[in-house]
C-alpha positions in Angstrom: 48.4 -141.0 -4.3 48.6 -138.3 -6.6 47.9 -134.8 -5.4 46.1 -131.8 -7.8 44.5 -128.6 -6.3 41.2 -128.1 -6.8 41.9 -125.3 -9.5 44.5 -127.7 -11.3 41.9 -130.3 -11.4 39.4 -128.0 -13.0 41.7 -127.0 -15.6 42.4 -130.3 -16.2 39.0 -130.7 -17.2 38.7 -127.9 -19.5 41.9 -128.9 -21.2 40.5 -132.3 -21.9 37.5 -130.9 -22.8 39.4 -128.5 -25.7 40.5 -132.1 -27.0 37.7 -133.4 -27.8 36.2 -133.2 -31.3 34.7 -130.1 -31.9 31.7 -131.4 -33.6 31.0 -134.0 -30.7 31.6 -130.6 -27.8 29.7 -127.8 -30.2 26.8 -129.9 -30.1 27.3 -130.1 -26.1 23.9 -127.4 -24.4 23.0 -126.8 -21.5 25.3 -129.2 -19.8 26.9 -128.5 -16.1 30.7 -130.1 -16.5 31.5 -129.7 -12.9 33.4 -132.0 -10.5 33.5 -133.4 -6.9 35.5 -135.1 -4.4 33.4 -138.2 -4.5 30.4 -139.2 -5.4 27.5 -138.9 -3.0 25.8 -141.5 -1.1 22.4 -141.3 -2.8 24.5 -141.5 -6.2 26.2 -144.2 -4.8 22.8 -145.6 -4.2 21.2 -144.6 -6.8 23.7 -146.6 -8.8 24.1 -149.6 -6.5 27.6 -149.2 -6.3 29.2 -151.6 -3.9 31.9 -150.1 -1.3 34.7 -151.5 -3.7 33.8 -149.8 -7.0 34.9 -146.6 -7.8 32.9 -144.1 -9.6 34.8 -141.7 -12.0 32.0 -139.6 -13.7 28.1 -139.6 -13.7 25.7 -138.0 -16.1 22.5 -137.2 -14.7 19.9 -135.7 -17.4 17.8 -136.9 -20.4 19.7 -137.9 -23.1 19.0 -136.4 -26.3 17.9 -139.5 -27.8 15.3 -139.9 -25.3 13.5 -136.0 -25.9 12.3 -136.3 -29.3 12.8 -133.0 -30.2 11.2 -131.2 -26.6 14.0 -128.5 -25.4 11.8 -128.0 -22.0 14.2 -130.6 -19.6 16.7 -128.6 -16.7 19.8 -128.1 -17.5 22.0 -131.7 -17.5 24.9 -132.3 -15.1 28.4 -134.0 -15.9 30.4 -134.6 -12.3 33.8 -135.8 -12.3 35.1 -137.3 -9.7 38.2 -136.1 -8.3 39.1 -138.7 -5.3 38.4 -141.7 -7.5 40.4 -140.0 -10.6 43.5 -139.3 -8.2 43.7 -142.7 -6.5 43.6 -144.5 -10.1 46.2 -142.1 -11.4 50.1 -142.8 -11.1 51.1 -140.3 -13.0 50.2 -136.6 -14.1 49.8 -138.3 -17.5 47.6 -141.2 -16.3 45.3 -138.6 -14.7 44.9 -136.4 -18.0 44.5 -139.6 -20.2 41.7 -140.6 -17.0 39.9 -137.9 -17.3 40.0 -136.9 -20.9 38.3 -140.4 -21.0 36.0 -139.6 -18.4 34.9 -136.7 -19.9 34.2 -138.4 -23.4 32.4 -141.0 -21.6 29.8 -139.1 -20.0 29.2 -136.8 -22.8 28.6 -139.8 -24.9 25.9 -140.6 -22.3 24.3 -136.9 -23.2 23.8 -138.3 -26.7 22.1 -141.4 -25.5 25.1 -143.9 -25.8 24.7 -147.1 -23.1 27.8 -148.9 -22.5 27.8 -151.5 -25.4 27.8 -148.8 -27.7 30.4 -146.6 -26.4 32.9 -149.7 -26.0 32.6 -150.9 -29.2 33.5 -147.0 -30.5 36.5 -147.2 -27.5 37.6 -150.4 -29.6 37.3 -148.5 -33.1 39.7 -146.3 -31.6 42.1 -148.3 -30.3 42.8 -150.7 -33.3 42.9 -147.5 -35.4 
């Protein structure tokens, strides 16, 4: 398995992060992009993940399609999941390209995407 310190990892993040469009990440407040090891077991739980499926990032918040227009909710949280990201990864290149995915993925989750929606964009991209 692939091995990153913890400091590489987190500069991995922000790196991907700096990718990203800069009109999808300037609208990005008061969002916690922070990672872990793993996921913990009430996350695990809460998601009803089986002991086989792997976990690489987890929004937890309100989107912003859900506040219509209140700006009183906590701060949101983006985790990334270190473990999961590492084991997945072959390659440096595989882990960057993981986790700059990742990263997109939950944020699109902060702007009230569900799945369906975010694949069919991943698609758009890809036959582009």
């Amino acid at each position: 398995m692939l091995e990153i310190s913890d400091e590489q990892f987190s500069t991995l993040i922000a790196e991907v992060m700096d990718e990203l469009p800069r009109t999808h990440m300037d609208a990005v407040k008061n969002v916690a992009i922070v990672y872990a090891d793993e996921p913990t077991a009430e996350q695990r739980e809460q998601l009803k993940l089986r002991g086989d499926q792997s976990l690489f990032g987890l929004y937890e918040g309100v989107p912003l399609s859900r506040r219509g227009g209140m700006t009183h909710f906590p701060p949101d949280k983006i985790t990334i999941f270190k473990n999961p990201s590492l084991a997945y990864a072959g390659t440096y290149e595989d882990l960057r390209a993981q986790v700059k995915h990742t990263v997109w993925h939950e944020i699109a989750h902060y702007f009230g995407l569900d799945h369906p929606a975010i694949h069919e964009i991943e698609r758009n991209w890809r036959e582009k």
